[in-house]
N, C-alpha and C positions, 0 to 999 in steps of 0.2 A: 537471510537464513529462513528456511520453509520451503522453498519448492523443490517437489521430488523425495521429501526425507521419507515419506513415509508417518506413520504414529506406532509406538510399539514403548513399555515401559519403561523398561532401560535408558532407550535413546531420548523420551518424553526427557528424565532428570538430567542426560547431559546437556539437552538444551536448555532446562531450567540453571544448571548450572554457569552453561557458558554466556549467558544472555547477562546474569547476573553481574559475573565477573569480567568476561572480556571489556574492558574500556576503550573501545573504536566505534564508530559511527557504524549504526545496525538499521537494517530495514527487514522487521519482522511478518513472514507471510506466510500463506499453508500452512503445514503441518505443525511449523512452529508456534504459530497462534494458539491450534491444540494444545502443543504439549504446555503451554502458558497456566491450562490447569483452568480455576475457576477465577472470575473476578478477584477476590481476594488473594488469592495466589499468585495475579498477573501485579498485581498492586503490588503486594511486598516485593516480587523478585524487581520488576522493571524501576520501585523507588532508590535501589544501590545503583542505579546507569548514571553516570556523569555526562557518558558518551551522546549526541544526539541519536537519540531513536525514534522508528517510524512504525507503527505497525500497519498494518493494510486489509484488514477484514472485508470481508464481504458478507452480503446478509446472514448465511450459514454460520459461518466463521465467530460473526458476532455471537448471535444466538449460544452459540458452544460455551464462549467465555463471560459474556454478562448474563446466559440465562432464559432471554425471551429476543425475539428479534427487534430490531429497530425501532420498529411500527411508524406512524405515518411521518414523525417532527424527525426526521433525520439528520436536524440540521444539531437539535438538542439532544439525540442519542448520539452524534459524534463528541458534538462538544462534551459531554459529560463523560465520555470515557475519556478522552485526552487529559481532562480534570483532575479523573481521578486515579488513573495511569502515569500522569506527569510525562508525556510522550507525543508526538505526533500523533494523530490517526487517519489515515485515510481510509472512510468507509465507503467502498464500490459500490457503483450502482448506474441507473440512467442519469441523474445526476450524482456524482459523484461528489462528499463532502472531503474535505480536508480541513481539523480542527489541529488547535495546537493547546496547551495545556491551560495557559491564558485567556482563552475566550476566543482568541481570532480564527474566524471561518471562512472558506474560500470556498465557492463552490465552480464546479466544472465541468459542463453540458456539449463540451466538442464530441464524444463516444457516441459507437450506433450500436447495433442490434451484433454486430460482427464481436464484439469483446463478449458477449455470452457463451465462448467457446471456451473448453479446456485448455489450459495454457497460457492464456492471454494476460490473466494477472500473474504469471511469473517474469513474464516479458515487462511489464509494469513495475514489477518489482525491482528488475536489476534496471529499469532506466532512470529509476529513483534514486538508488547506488550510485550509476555513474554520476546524477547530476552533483550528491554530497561529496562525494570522491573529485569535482572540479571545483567544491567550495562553495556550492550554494545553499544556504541556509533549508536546514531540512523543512519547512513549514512551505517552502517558495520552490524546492526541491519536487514534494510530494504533490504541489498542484501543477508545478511547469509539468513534469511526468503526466501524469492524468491531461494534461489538456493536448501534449504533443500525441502522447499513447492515443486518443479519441479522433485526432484529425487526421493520425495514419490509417487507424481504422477504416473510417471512410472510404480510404482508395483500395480497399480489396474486395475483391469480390462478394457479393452478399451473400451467393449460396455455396464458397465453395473455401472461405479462407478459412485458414489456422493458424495457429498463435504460431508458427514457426515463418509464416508468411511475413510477421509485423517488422522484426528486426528492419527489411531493407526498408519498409513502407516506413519505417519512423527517420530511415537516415536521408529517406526523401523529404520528409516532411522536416526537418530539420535545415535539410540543405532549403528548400523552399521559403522556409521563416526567415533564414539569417541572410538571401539573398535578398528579400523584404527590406531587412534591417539595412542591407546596405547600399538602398538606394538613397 
């Protein structure tokens, strides 16, 4: 839920709404993170999920909802929001963290300079969806995502891809790994 919505007041509270209530496996990004409101806001609404959830910030993103950006310990500004969110998080970046509510931290350094485009963390987003939608535990979801999303990267162009490029470069990179696996 997030990319493309937009930010606008109305729509902010039915996503506050439906974040809260819908009980189905969500992966929270863009706009939705906005409408998420401020740390305390994100706290109450996302502690009624039963469902597993992901949220996916990136440095702006964060900055919006806890306030100040990252800054350097990335690894303790993810963990600390998944804490206190009770939520996955995945916060973008060159290295990208992946925290879970728990403490456990993944981090995942396959991305280049190419995922700094428009779009590219929506494509992120829905490959995280698909992986929980095959049953893989959101924590292991949100970092296979982030490390296949990084090594598709790779094979596009440096000065000319876009996030609508990634789709095939990730079903390559997929095809790639599992033909690995089954040698």
């Amino acid at each position: 839920m997030g990319p493309g919505l937009g930010i606008n007041t109305e729509q902010d509270q039915q996503i506050k709404r439906l974040v809260g209530e819908i009980q189905i496996p969500l992966v929270v990004d863009a706009d939705a993170i906005a409408a998420l409101g401020t740390l305390d806001e994100a706290e109450r609404i996302l502690a009624s999920r039963r469902a597993p959830t992901v949220i996916t910030p990136h440095d702006g993103e964060y900055a919006r909802l806890v306030g100040s950006r990252p800054g350097a310990d990335r690894i303790s500004a993810a963990a600390n929001l998944a804490r206190k969110t009770r939520v996955v998080v995945l916060l973008k970046g060159p290295t990208t963290v992946v925290a879970d509510p728990k403490g456990k931290v993944l981090l995942v350094t396959s991305g280049s300079q190419n995922l700094s485009t428009a779009g590219t963390g929506d494509v992120l987003a829905g490959m995280i969806g698909a992986f929980i939608a095959r049953g893989v535990n959101p924590f292991f979801a949100a970092a296979l995502a982030a490390y296949v999303h990084g090594k598709a990267s790779r094979l596009g162009s440096k000065d000319t891809m876009i996030a609508s490029d990634l789709p095939l470069l990730v079903a390559k990179t997929l095809d790639e790994l599992s033909s690995r696996d089954a040698r």
